[in-house]
C-alpha distance (Angstrom), angle and dihedral (degrees) to the residues before:
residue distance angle dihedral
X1 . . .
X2 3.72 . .
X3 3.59 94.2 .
X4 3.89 90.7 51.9
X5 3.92 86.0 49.4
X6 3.33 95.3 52.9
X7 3.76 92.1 43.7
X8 3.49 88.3 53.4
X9 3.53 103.4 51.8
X10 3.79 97.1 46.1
X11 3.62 85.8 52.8
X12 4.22 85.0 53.8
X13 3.36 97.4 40.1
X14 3.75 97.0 47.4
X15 3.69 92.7 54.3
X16 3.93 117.3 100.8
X17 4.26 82.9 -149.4
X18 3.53 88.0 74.3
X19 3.66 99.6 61.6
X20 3.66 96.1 40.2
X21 3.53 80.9 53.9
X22 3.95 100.1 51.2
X23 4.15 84.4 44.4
X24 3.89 93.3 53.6
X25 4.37 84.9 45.4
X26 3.90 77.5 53.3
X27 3.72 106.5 41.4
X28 3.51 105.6 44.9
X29 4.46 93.2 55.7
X30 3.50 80.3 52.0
X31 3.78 101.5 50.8
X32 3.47 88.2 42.7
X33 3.75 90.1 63.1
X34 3.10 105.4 40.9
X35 3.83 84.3 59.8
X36 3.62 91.8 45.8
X37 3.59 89.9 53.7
X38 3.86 98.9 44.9
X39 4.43 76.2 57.9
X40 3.62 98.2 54.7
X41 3.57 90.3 46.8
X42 3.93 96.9 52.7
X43 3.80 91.8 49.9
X44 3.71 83.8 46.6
X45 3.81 89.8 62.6
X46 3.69 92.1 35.8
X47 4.26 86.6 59.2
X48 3.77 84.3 76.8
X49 3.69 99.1 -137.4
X50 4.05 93.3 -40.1
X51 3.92 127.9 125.6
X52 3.31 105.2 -73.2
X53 3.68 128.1 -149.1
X54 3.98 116.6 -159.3
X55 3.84 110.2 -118.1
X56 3.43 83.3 -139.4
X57 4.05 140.3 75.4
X58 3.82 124.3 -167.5
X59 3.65 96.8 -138.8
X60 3.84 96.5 49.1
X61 3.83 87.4 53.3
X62 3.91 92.4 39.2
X63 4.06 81.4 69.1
X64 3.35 103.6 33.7
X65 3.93 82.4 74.5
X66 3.73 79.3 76.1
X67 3.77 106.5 64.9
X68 3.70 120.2 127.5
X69 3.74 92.5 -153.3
X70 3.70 106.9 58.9
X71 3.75 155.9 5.3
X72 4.09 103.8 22.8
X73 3.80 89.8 -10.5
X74 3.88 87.7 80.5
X75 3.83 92.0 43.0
X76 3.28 99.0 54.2
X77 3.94 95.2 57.9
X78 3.88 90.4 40.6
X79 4.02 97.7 54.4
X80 4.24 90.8 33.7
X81 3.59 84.9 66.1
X82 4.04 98.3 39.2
X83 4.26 82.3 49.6
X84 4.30 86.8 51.9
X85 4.02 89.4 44.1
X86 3.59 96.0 46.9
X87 4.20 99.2 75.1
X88 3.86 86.9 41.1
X89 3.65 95.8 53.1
X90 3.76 92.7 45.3
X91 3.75 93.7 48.4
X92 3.60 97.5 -112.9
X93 3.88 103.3 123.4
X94 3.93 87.4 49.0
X95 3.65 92.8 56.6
X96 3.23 92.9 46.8
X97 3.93 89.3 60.0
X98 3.19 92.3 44.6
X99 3.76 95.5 55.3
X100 3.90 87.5 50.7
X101 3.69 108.7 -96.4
X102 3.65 109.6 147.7
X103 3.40 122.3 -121.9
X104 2.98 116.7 -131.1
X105 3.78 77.1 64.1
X106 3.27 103.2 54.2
X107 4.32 85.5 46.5
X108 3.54 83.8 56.6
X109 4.09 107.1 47.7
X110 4.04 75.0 48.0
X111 3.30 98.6 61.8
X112 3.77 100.2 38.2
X113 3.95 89.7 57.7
X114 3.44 96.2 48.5
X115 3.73 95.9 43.9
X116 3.69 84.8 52.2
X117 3.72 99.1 45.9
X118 4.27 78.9 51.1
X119 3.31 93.8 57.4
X120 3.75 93.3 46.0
X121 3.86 92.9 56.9
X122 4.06 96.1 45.2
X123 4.06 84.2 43.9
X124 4.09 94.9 48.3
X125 4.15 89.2 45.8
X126 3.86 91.1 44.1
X127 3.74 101.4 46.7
X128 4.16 84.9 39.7
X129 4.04 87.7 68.3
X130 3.25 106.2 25.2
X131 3.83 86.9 63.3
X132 3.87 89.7 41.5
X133 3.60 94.9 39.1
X134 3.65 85.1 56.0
X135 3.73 100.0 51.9
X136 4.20 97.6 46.7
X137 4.21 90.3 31.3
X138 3.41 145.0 67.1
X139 4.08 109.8 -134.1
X140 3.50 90.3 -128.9
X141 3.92 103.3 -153.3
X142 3.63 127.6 81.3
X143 4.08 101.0 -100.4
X144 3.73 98.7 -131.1
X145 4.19 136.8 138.0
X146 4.10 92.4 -87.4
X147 4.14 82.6 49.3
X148 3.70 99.4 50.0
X149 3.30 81.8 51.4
X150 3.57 97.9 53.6
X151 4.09 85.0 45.8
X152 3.63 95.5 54.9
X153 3.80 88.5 52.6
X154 2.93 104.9 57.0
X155 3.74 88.4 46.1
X156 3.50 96.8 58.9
X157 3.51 90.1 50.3
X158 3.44 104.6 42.4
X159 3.93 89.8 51.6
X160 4.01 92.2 42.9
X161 3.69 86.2 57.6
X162 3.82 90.7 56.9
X163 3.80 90.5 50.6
X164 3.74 87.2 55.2
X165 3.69 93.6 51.8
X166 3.95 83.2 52.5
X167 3.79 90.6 51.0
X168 4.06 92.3 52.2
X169 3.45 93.0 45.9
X170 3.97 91.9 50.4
X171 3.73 87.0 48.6
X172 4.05 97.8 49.9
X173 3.74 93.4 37.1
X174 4.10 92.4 53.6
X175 3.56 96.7 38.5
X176 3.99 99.9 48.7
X177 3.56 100.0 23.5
X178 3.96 84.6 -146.7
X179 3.64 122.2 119.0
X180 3.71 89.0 -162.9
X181 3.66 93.3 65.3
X182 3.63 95.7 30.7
X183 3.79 90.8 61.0
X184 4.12 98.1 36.0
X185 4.02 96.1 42.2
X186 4.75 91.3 40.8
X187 4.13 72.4 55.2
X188 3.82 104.6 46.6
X189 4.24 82.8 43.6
X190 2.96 103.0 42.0
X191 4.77 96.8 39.7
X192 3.74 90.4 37.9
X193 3.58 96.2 56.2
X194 3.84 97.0 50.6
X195 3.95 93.7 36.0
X196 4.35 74.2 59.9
X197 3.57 96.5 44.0
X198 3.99 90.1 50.4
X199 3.77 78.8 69.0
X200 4.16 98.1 67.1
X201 3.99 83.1 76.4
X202 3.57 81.4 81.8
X203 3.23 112.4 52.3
X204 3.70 118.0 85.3
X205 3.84 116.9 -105.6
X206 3.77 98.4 -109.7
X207 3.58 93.8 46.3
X208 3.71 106.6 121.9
X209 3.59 84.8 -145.2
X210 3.94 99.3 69.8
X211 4.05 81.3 80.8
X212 3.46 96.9 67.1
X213 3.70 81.1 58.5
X214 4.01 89.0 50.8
X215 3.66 84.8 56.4
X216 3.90 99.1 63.6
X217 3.75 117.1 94.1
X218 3.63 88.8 -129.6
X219 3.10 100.4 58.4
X220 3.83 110.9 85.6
X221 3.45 93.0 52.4
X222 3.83 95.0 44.8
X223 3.79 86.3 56.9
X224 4.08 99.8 43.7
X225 3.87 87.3 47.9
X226 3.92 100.9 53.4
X227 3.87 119.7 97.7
X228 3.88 93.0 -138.3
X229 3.53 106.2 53.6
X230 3.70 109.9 172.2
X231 3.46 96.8 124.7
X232 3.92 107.0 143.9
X233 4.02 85.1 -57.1
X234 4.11 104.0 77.5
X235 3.45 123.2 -110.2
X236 3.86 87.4 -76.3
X237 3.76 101.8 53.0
X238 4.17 114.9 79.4
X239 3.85 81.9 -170.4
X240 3.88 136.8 13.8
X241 3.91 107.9 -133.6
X242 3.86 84.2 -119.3
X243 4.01 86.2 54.3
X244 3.58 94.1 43.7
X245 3.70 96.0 47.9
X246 3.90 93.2 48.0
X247 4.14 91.8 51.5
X248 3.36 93.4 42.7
X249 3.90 91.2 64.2
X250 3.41 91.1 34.8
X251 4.02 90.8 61.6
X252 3.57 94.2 47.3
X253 3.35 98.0 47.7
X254 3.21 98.1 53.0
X255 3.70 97.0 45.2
X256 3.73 90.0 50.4
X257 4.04 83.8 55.8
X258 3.63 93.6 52.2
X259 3.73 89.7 52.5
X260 3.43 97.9 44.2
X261 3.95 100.1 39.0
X262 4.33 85.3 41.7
X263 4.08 84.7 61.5
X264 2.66 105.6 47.4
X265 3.79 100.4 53.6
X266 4.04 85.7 37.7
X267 3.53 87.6 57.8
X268 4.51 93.8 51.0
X269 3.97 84.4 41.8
X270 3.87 115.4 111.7
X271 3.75 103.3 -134.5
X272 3.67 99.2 162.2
């Protein structure tokens, strides 16, 4: 297992995709606030002289960094799976069969780089504007214990969602052996269930169906990325500890099915 690891991560490492890949997960935060910014500042001069309140606060767009559904949330999915594809395409996973490596093995060095290399991206993007965010916005909350908290939430969430993107992606990629499909279907996934958790905003709090909603992989970081966040929390609260707690088993139960479920197939597949 170490040797495939090691293997594995030379192989990541030594590809010029990668960094391309960590500078997109860098750029587009920073475009994005840099337009953000150039906003604030025209309604600024539009408040003729008034108190002005920024449109913008650096923890909501800290988070937002964490959406599923755009900006580096759909880049991360797309170039997980192109990562996956790229030792099948070459050959390299079938000569590693062939030499003996088991694989279940081989499924699971797999997985750990590209969960890694996922947490990398959403980690590069997050750290990007939360240090920018920082510099051209207030934070806008009171930093205090029930707020760091809050913050480390939503972090755990936000990069838990990320690793289940990574386990997807490992799944598709090792069970169709197309990147095609591994990109189009990690996108259909991975859209379709937040364009579906967008709906829980309407459902009425007591409803006992909001929890089918809780249940959804998507939702956490659906929630922790949304600029109106009043979702049975307050305005204040990314996630209710009820919330958090539900999408936190969600995630990893979901990711553990992925794994599991991706295999098993891997291991039926004829690679040879």
């Amino acid at each position: 297992m170490r040797n495939l690891l090691k293997a594995d991560f030379f192989s990541l490492f030594k590809s010029k995709l990668t960094y391309v890949v960590l500078g997109i997960c860098a750029g587009v935060p920073l475009l994005t606030l840099l337009l953000y910014f150039g906003l604030n500042e025209a309604a600024k001069n539009l408040s003729e002289g008034e108190l002005f309140e920024s449109l913008f606060k650096a923890r909501d767009l800290m988070f937002s960094t964490f959406s599923l559904s755009s900006n580096v949330g759909l880049v991360i999915p797309i170039f997980t799976g192109i990562l996956v594809m790229a030792d099948i395409r070459n050959g390299t996973v079938r000569n590693k069969i062939i030499i003996g490596k088991s694989r279940t093995k081989i499924y699971f060095s797999q997985l750990i780089v590209s969960v890694s290399f996922c947490v990398a991206m959403s980690l590069v993007s997050f750290l990007v504007m939360t240090s920018g965010s920082l510099i051209f916005f207030k934070y806008g909350y009171t930093f205090n214990a029930s707020e760091a908290w809050n913050f480390s939430k939503a972090l755990i969430i936000g990069v838990l969602s990320f690793i289940y993107v990574a386990t997807l992606a490992t799944f598709i990629a090792l069970s169709t052996k197309s990147m095609p499909l591994t990109i189009v279907f990690t996108l259909l996934v991975v859209v379709g269930l937040s364009l579906v958790c967008s709906l829980a905003f309407l459902v009425p709090e007591d409803s006992n169906y909001i929890y089918i909603f809780y249940l959804l992989p998507t939702f956490g970081a659906s929630s922790i990325s949304s600029s109106t966040l009043s979702l049975l929390t307050g305005s204040n609260d990314l996630l209710s500890n009820k919330v958090f707690f539900f999408c936190l088993g969600s995630l990893l139960g979901f990711s553990t099915f992925n794994t599991a479920l991706g295999i098993f197939i891997f291991n039926k597949a004829d690679l040879k």
